[in-house]
C-alpha positions in Angstrom: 32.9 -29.2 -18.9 31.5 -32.3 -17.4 33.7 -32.5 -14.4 33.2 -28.6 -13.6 29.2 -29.3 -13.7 29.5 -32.2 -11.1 32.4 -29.5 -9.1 29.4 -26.8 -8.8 26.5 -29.2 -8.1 28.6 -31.0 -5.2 29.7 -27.0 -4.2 25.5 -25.9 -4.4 24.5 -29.6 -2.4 27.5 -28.8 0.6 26.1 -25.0 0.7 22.4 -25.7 0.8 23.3 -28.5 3.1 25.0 -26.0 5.7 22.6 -23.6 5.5 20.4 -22.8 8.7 17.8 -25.6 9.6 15.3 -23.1 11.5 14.6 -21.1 8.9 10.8 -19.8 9.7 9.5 -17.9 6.4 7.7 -14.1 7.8 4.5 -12.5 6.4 5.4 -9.5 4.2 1.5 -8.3 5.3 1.4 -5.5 7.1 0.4 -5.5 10.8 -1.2 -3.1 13.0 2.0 -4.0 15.3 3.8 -2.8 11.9 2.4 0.3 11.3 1.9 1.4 15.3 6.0 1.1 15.4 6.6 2.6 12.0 3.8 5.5 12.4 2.0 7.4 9.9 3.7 8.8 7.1 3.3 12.5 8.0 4.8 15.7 6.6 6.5 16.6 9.2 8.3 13.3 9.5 9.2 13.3 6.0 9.9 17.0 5.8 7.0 17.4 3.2 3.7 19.3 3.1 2.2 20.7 5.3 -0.1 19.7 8.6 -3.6 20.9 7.6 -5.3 22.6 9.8 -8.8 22.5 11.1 -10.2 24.3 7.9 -8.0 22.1 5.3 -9.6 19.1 6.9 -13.3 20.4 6.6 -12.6 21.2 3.0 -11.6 17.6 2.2 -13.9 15.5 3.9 -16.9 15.7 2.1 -19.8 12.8 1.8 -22.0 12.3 -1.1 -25.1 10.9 -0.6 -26.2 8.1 -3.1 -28.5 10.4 -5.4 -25.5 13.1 -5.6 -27.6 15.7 -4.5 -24.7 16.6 -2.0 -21.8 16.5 -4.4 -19.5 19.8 -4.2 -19.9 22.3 -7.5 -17.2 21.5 -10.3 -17.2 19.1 -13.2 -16.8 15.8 -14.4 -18.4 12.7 -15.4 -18.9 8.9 -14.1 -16.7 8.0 -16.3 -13.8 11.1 -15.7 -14.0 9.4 -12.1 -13.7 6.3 -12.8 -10.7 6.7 -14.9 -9.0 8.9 -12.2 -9.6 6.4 -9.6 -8.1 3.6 -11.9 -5.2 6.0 -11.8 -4.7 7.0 -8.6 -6.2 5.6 -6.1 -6.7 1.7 -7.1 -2.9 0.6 -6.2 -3.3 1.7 -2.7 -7.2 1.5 -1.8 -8.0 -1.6 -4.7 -10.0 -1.4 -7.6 -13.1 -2.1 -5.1 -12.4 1.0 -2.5 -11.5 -1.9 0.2 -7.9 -0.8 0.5 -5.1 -2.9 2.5 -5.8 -1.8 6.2 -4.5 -0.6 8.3 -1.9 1.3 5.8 -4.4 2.0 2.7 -8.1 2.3 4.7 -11.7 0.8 3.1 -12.9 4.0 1.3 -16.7 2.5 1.3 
């Protein structure tokens, strides 16, 4: 037992040993150099959805003023929201709305 622990620790020391020298570690961050090469992840390039058109985008992109007088008709609460952000939304755009640009963009 002894002699085949001091066979691998010699066998680990030679391989570490002749490993490469010049190793430089690289970010995992995302770049705008990243994304500009890898694009956005469209529909179309997935073969999913749909584009939306002119209409689809208007329906979607909604402000809200502080007061919420300009909040769209429906339901829900403070708290519904907050919940469905903490669900949804809070892996890609963080729990404070900053998001992980340039991928996941600020939402405030």
């Amino acid at each position: 037992m002894h002699r085949s622990l001091i066979l691998l620790s010699c066998t680990v020391g030679v391989l570490m040993a002749c490993g490469p020298s010049d190793v430089t570690p690289r970010s995992t961050a995302i770049t705008s150099a990243d994304y500009a090469a890898f694009g956005p992840m469209d529909g179309a390039r997935l073969g999913l959805g749909r584009t939306p058109d002119k209409t689809a985008l208007a329906a979607m992109d909604t402000d809200i003023d502080a007061e919420g007088a300009t909040l769209p008709s429906g339901r829900g609460s403070d708290e519904e929201g907050k919940t469905l952000y903490a669900q949804q939304c809070a892996m890609c755009h963080a729990a404070d709305g900053r998001g992980m640009p340039p991928a996941f963009p600020r939402l405030l």
